[in-house]
N, C-alpha and C positions, 0 to 999 in steps of 0.2 A: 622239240629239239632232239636232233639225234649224231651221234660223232660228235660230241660239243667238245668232250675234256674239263676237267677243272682248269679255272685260272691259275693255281698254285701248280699243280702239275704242267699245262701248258706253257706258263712262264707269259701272261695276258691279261688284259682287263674284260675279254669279250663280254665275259657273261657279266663280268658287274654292268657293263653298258646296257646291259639289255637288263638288267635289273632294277637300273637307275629310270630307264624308260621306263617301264610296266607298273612302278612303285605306287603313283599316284592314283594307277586301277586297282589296285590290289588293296590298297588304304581306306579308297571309297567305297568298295567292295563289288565293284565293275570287272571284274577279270572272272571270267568260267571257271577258268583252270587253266594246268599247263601238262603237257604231254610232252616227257623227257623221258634219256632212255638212258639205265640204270644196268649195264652189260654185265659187269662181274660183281662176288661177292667181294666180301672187307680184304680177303686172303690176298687175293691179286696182287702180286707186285704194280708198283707204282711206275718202273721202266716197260710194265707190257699190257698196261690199258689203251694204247694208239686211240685215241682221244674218247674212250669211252669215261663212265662213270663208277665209281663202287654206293653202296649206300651210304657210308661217311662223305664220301665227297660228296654226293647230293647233300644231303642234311647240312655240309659246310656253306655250301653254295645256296641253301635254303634261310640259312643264317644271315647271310649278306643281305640278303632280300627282304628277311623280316625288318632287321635292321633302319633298311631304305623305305620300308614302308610304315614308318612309326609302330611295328611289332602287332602289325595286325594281319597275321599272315596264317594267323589259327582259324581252320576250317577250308583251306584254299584247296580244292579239290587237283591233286597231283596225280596225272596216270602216267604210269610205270610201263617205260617201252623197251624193247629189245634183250631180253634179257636172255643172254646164253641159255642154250639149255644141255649143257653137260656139266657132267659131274654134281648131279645135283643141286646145281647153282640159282637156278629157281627158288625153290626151298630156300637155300642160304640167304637169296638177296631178300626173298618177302620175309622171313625170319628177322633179319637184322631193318630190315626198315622197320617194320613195326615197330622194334624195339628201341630203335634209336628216336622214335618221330617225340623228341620233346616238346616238337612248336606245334603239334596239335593239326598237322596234316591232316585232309581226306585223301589217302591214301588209294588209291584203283589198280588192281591188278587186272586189264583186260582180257579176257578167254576168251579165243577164237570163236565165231557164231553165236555167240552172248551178247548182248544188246550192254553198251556201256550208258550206266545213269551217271551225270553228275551233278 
């Protein structure tokens, strides 16, 4: 997923739709993973993410999903796509994902010419 936007911010159900879809792989434990892109840190204004994501909105929008999946959403391997990289926002966004991942994410931060395991 990339340019997605949170539902609360975009004023949408997309991504719950696609949550709602996916829920049954994710429950069985048939889904790889999901490759989303996580642009700016928490700081971000909410009027200047043009449909990107912060780590709070992920983790919100990972909430839905646990939800939809009877809460078995601990270990679902998440790579972390597009993320700015000024002003140290890198840093910022792997910093606060980690720290926010209460639902027990595998978490992937992709590097360029590194071989991604999931």
């Amino acid at each position: 997923l990339g340019d997605t936007g949170a539902d609360t911010i975009e004023k949408s159900n997309r991504l719950r739709e696609l949550w709602q879809s996916i829920a049954p792989l994710v429950k069985e434990k048939k889904l790889k993973g999901i490759f989303i892109e996580v642009s700016f840190p928490d700081e971000q204004p909410d009027n200047l993410l043009f449909g990107h994501l912060t780590p709070r909105l992920l983790m919100n929008e990972m909430k839905v999903l646990n939800e939809l999946s009877g809460n078995s959403i601990a270990g679902l391997p998440v790579v972390i796509t597009h993320m700015k990289p000024v002003n140290n926002n890198i840093e910022k966004i792997t910093t606060q994902l980690k720290k926010s991942n209460l639902l027990k994410l595998k978490l992937l931060f992709p590097e360029q010419g590194k071989k991604l395991l999931l």
